[in-house]
C-alpha positions as CSV (number, residue, x, y, z in Angstrom):
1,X,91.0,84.9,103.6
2,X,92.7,87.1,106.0
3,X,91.2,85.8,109.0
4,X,91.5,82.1,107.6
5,X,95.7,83.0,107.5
6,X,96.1,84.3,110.8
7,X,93.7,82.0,112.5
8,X,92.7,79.5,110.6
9,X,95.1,76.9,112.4
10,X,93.8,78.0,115.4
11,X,90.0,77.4,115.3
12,X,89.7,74.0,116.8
13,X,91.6,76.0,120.3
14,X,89.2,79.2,119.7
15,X,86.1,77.3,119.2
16,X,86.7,75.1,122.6
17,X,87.4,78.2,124.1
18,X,84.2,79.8,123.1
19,X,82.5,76.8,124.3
20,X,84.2,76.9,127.6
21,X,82.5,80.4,128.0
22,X,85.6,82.4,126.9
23,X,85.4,84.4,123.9
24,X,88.2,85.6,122.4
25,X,88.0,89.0,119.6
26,X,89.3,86.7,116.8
27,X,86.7,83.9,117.4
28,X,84.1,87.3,117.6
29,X,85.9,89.0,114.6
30,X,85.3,85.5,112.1
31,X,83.8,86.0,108.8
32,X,80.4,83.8,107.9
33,X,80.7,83.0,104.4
34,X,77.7,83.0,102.5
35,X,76.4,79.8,101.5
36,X,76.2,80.5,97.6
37,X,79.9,81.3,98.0
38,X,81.2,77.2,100.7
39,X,81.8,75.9,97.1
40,X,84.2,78.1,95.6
41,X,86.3,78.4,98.7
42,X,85.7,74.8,99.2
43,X,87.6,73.9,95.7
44,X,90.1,76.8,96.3
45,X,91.3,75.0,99.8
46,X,91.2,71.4,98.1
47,X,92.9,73.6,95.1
48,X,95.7,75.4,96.0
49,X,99.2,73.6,96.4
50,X,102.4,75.5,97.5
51,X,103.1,76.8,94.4
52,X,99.4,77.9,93.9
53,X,96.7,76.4,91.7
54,X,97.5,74.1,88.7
55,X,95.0,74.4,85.7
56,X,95.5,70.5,85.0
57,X,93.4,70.2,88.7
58,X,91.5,72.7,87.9
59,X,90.1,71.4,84.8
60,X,90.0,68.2,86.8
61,X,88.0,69.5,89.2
62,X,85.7,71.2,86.7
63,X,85.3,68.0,84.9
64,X,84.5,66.0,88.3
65,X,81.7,68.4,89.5
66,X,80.5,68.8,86.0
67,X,80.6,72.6,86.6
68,X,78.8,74.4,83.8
69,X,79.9,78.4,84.2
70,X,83.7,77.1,83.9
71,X,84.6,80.8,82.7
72,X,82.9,82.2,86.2
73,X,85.0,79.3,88.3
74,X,88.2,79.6,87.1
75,X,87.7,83.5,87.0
76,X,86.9,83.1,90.7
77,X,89.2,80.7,91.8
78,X,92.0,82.9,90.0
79,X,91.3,85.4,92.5
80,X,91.0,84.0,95.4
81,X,95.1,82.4,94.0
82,X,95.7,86.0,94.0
83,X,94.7,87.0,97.3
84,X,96.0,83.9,98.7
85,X,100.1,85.0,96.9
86,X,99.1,88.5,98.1
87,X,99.3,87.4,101.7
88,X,101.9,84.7,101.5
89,X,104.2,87.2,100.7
90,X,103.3,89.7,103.0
């Protein structure tokens, strides 16, 4: 989530960079997320507002994907919301 705040608007320039031959240290320096974990940070983008995460979406989005562990989502999604406010206000 760090690297997605400082360079996350930036990847379509690093990437075409790095295809150009040049290879910046952020481009280098990008976490792979694991593929167990694309859904969670998936919901948490198409989440997260503004003003954080409403639980009406949430539930929404539990009931649309028909997610069973909804304790082990929301407990997840909570966090990343956390970490997320944490570097907003940095």
């Amino acid at each position: 989530m760090i690297w997605s705040s400082k360079w996350g608007d930036k990847i379509d320039w690093l990437e075409g960079l790095a295809q150009e031959g040049t290879i910046l240290k952020p481009y280098r320096e990008k976490p792979v997320l694991k593929p167990y974990l694309a859904f969670y940070w998936q919901a948490f983008n198409e989440l997260v507002k503004e003003n954080g995460i409403n639980f009406t979406d949430m539930k929404a989005y539990i009931e649309l994907f028909n997610i069973k562990d909804k304790d082990f989502f929301v407990t997840v999604i909570k966090a990343l919301e956390f970490e997320w406010v944490r570097l907003k206000n940095v």
